[in-house]
Residue frames as qw, qx, qy, qz and C-alpha x, y, z in Angstrom:
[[0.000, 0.889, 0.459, 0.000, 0.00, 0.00, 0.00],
 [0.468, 0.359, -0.045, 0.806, 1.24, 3.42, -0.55],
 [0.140, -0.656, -0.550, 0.497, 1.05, 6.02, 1.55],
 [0.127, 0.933, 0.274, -0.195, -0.14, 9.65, 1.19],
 [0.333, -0.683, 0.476, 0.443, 3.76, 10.91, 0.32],
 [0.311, -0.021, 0.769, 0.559, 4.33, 8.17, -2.73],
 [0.276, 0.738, 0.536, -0.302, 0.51, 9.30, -3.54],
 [0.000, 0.915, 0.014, -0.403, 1.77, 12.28, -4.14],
 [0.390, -0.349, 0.695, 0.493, 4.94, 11.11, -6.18],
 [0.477, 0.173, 0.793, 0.337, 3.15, 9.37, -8.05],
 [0.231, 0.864, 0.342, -0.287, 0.51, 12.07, -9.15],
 [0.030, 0.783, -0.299, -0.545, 3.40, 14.50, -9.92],
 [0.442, -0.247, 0.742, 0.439, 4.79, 11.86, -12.05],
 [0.379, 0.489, 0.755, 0.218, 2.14, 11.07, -14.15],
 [0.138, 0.883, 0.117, -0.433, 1.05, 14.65, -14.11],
 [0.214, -0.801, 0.371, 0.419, 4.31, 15.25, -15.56],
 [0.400, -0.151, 0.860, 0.279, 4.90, 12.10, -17.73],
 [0.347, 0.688, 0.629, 0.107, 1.51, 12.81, -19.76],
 [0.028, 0.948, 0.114, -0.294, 2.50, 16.09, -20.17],
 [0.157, -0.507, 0.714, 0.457, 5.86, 15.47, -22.08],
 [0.489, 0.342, 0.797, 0.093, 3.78, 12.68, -24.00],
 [0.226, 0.769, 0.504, -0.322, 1.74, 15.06, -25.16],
 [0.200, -0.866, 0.274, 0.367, 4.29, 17.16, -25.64],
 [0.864, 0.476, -0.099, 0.129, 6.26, 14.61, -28.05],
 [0.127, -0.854, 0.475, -0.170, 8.85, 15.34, -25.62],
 [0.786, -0.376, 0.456, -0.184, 9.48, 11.34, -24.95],
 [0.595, 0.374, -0.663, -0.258, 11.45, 8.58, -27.03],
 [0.877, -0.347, 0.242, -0.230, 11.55, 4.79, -26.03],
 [0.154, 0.564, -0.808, -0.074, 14.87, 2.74, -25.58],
 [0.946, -0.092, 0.004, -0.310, 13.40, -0.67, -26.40],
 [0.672, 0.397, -0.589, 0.210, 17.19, -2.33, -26.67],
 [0.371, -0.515, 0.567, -0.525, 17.19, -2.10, -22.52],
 [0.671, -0.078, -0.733, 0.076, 17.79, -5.71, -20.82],
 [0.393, -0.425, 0.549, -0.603, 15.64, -6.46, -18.14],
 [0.140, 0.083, -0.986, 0.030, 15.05, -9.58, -16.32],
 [0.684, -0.185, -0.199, -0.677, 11.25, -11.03, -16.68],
 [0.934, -0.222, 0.109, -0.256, 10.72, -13.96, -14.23],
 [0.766, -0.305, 0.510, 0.247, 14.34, -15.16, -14.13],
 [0.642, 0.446, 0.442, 0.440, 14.75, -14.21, -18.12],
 [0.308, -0.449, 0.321, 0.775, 16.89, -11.78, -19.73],
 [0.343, 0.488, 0.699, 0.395, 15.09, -10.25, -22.45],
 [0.236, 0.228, 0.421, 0.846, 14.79, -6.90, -24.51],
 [0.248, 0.291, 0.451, -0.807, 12.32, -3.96, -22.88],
 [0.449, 0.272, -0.414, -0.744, 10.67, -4.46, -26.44],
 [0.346, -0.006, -0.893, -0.287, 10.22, -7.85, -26.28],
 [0.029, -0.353, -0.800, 0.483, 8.70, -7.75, -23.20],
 [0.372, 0.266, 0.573, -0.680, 6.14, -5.96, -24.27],
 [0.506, 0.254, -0.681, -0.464, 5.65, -7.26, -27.43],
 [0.286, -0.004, -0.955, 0.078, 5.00, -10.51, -25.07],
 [0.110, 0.373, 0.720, -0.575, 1.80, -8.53, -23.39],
 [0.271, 0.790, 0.534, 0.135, 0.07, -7.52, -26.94],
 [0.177, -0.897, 0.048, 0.403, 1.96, -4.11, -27.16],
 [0.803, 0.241, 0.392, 0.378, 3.22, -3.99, -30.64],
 [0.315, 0.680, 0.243, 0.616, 3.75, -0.05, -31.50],
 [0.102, 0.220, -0.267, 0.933, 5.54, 3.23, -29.91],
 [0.362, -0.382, -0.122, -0.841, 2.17, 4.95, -30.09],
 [0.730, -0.184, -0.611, -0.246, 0.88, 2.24, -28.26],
 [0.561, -0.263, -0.455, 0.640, 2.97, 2.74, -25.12],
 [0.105, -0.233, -0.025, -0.967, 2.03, 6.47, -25.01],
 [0.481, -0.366, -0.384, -0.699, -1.34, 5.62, -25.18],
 [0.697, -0.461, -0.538, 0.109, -1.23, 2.89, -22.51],
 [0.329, -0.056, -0.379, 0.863, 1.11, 5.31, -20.16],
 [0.101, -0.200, -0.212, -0.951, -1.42, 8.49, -21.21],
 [0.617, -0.315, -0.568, -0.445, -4.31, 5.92, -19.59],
 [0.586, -0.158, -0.644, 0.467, -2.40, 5.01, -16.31],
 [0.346, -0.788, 0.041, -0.507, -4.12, 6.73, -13.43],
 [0.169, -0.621, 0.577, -0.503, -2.65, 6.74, -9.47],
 [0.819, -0.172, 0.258, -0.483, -4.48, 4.01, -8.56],
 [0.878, 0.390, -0.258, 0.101, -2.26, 1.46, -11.22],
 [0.303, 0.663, -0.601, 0.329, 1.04, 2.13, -9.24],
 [0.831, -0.494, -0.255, 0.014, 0.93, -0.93, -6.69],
 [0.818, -0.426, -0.007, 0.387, 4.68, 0.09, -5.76],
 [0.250, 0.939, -0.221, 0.084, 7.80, 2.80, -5.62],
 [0.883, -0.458, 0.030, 0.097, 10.82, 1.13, -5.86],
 [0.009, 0.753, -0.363, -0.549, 14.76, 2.36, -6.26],
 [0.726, 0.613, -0.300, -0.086, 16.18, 1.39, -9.99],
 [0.697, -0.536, 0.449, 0.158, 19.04, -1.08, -9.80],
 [0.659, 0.682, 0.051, 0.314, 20.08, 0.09, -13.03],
 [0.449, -0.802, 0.059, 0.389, 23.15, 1.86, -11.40],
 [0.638, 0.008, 0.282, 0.716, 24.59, 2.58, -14.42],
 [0.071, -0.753, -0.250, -0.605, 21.82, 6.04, -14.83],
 [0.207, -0.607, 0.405, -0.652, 21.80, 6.86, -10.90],
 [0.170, -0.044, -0.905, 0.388, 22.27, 5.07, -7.55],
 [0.154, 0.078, 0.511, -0.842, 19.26, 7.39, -6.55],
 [0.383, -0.055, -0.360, -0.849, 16.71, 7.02, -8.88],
 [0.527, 0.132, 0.770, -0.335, 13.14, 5.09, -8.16],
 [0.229, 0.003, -0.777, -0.586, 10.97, 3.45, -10.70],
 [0.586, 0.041, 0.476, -0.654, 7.15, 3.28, -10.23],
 [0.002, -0.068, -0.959, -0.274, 5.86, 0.03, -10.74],
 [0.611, 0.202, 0.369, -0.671, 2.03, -0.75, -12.36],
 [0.029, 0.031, 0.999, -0.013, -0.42, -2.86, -12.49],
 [0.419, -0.036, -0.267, -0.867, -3.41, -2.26, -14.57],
 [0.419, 0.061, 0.880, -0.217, -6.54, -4.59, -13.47]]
């Protein structure tokens, strides 16, 4: 559960993240390796593997995501962009 503080996070984010969308301010690096259930595999493939087949398509689904989708705020352990950063995980029902 989040509390009133990541609430907030999250809001700004999105606030902010639809607003660059919009904005055509946004590009997507689909060549990132992350690890899906013990597998190593391509940020593209992975969603290519949930029916997500086009940029626009990720816009649109981001551009839909409301506060309520973020079950979790957790830090990135990419550490090759920042030790500090967080990454907001969702989970559309």
């Amino acid at each position: 559960m989040l509390t009133t503080l990541d609430i907030d996070a999250v809001n700004t984010f999105l606030k902010v993240c639809k607003r660059e969308i919009e904005k055509k301010n946004c590009y997507f690096v689909g060549y990132r390796a992350i690890n899906v259930n013990g597998k190593i595999i391509s940020a593209k493939q992975a969603l290519i593997d949930i029916g997500i087949m086009k940029v626009k398509d990720i816009w649109d689904y981001i551009l839909d995501l409301k506060v309520d989708d973020c079950i979790k705020i957790d830090r990135d352990r990419d550490y090759s962009r920042d030790m500090n950063s967080e990454i907001y995980i969702y989970f559309r029902k």
